[in-house]
N, C-alpha and C positions, 0 to 999 in steps of 0.2 A: 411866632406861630409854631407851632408843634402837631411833626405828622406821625400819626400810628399807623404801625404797618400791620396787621392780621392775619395770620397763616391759619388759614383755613383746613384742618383733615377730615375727609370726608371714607368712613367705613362702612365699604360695600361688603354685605355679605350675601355670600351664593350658598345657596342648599342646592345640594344633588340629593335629588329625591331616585328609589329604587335600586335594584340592583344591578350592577355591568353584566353586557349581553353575552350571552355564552355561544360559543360555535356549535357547530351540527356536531360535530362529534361528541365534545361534552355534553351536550343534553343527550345524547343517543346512549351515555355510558352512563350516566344516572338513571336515565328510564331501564338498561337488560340488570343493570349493576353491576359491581367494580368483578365479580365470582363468573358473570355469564361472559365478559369481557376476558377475561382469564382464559378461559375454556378455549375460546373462540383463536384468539391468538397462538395456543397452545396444539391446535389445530393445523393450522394457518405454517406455522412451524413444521410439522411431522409431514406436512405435504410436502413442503420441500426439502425435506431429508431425505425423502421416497429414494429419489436417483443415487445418494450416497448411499443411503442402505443397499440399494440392488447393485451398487457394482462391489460393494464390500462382500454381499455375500456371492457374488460369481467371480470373485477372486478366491474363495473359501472351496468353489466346487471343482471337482472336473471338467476335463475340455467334455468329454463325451457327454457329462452329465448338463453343460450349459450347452451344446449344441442339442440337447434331444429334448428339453424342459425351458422354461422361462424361471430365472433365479426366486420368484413366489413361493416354486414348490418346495420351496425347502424347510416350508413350516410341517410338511406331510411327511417329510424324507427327511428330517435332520442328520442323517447317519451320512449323508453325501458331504457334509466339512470337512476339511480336510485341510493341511498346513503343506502340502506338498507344491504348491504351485509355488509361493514363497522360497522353497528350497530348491525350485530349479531355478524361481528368477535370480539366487542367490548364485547356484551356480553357475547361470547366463552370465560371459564375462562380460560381454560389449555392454549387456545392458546395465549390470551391476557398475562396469565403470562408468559408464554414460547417468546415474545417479551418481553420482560421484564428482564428477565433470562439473554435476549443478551446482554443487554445494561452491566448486573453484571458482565461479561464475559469478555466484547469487551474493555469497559472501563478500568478496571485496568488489563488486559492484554496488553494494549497499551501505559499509563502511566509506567510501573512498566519498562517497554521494554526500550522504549524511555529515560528516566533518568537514567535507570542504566546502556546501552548501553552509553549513552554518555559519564559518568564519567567514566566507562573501557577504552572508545576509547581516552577520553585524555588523562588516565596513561599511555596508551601504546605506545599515539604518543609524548609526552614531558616529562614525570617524568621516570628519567634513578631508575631502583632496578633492582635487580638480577633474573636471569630469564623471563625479558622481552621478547626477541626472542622466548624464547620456548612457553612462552605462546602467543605470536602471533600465532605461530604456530600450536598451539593447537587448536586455534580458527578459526584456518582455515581450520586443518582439521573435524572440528566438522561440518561444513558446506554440505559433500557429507554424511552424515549420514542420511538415511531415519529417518520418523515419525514411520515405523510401526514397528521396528527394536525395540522401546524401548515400545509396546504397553501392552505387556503381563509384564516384569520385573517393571514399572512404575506400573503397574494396582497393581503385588502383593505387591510393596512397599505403594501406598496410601491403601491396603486393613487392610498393619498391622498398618497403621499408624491414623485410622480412615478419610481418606480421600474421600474415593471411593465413586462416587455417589453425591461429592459435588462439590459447586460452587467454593469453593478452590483449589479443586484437579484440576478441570481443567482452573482455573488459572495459578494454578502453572507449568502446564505442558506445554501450550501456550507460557509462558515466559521462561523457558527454550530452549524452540528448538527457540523461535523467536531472543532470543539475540547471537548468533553466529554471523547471518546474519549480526544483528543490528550493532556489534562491527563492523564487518570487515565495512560495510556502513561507519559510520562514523569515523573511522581512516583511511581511504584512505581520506576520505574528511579534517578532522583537520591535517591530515600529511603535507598537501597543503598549511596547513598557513605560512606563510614567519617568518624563524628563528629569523630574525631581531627584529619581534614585539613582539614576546614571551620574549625574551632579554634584548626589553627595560624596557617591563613591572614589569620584575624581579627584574632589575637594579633601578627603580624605590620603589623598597621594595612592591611591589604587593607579598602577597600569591598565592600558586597555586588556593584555593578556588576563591580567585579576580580575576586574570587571568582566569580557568574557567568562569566565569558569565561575566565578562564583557570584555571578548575578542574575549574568543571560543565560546560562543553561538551566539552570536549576526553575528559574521563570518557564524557559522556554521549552520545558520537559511533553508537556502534550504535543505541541506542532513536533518536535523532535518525532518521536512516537510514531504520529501518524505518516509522518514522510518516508520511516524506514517501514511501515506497513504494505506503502505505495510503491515503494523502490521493491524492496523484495519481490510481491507480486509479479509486478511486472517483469523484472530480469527473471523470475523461476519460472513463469507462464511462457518466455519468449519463444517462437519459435519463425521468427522471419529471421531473423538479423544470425541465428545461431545455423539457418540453412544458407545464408550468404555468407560468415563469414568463420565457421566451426570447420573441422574438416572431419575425418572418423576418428581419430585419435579425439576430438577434443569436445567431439557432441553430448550435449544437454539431454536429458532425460525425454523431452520433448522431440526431439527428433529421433531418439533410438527408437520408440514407440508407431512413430511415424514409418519409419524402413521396416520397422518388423510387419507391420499392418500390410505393406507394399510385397514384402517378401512372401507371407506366408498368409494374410485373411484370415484365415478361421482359426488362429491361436488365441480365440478369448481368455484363455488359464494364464497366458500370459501378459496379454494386455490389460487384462482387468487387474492385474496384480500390479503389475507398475503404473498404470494411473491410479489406482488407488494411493503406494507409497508418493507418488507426485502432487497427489493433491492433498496428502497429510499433513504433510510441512508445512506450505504456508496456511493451510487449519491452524497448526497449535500456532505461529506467530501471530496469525491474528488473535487469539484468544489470550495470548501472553498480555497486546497490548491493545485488548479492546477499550479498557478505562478510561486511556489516554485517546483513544481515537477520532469520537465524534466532540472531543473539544477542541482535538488540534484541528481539525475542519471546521468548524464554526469562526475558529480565531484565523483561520489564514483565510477566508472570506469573507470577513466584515470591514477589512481594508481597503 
């Protein structure tokens, strides 16, 4: 007796009839077209320049001329411009150094972030030791811990520790609450790298320091980017932790602004002048690295 066995294949075919459904917005941009879309957004934009344009030009005028006009007029009056508000904030010392101050602050609170956050996040995401999970976990839940929560026990520890009132102390406090974030950022982002390359590069007798530098960063260059986009902002914008833990020697551009306003009120020549230089800076940084920005967000939240 002789048994046949018969493999039967059976080819289903699906036709997809029409075309894929487009969102309200795609059809709303074919219907004005790609030119009325343009306009609109371009728009849309110049509105919210308005407030930058008006304090750029009542940094430009006189105190008398911004207390007796609204900065508008100045399309009627151009001859009120003037670069002298600039050269007294120049010669303002406190405030001159209190921009100065930032720069002590901003910059290695943002370096200090950014490199140390990255070599956390690639122990965490490639080199196996004991207690990895828990310290991920730790780092994540350090994340819903307010600022203000550590204002007072932080204040008495830099008080015994000679720190209080310095440009240290609130360095060091800036990098602490910033690298939680930092971590978590970029180990969702280097987690994403493909096993395989980490692998071969081992296989290859690369160190983890080789692997670092020239696999993971050069990869990891947008999240890089946008964390020091995030860090900066934030430590140049501060102005809680720089009135808890700065003293007058060592105040942020953020608070010189603030005392002058307290001091004297109606010096618009001069406060228009220095928030303007305070909101420059991190302008061009953003702008340096907008490229990188909205990928390195995209990639540190899809993990």
């Amino acid at each position: 007796m002789t048994t046949v066995v018969t493999d039967e294949v059976r080819v289903v075919e699906v036709s997809v009839s029409g075309a894929p459904r487009r969102g309200v917005f795609s059809r709303l941009v074919s219907r004005l077209g790609n030119g009325t879309v343009q306009v609109v957004l371009a728009l849309v934009a110049l509105f919210w320049l308005v407030p930058v344009a008006g304090l750029l030009i009542a940094s430009l005028r006189a105190e008398s001329a911004n207390t007796a006009s609204g900065w508008w007029t100045i399309f009627t009056k151009p001859a009120e411009l003037t670069l002298d508000n600039y050269a007294g904030l120049v010669a303002n010392s406190a405030v001159w150094q209190s921009f100065l101050n930032t720069f002590y602050i901003a910059v290695p609170s943002t370096v200090l972030v950014v490199v140390m956050s990255a070599l956390a996040a690639y122990a965490l995401s490639w080199i196996d030791f004991p207690g990895r999970e828990t310290l991920t976990v730790v780092v994540v839940g350090l994340l819903v811990m307010p600022v203000q929560v550590a204002l007072i026990p932080v204040a008495k520890l830099f008080g015994a520790l000679g720190l209080f009132g310095t440009i240290t102390g609130v360095v060091l406090f800036h990098v602490a609450f910033g690298l939680p974030f930092a971590i978590f950022l970029l180990r969702n982002f280097f987690s994403g790298i493909p096993r395989d390359l980490i692998e071969a590069a081992r296989m290859d007798g690369a160190r983890e320091w080789v692997i670092f530098k020239r696999v993971v960063l050069p990869i990891g260059k947008p999240a890089i980017a946008s964390l020091t986009i995030f860090q900066f902002l934030w430590v140049w914008n501060d102005l809680l932790v720089a009135l808890v833990f700065a003293d007058q020697d060592s105040a942020p551009i953020t608070v010189a602004l603030r005392a002058q306003l307290r001091q004297f009120g109606t010096n618009i020549d001069l406060l228009s002048t220095g928030a303007f230089l305070s909101m420059i800076v991190p302008l061009g940084v953003f702008l340096v690295f907008q490229k990188y920005f909205v990928q390195g967000v995209l990639a540190g939240s899809t993990k």
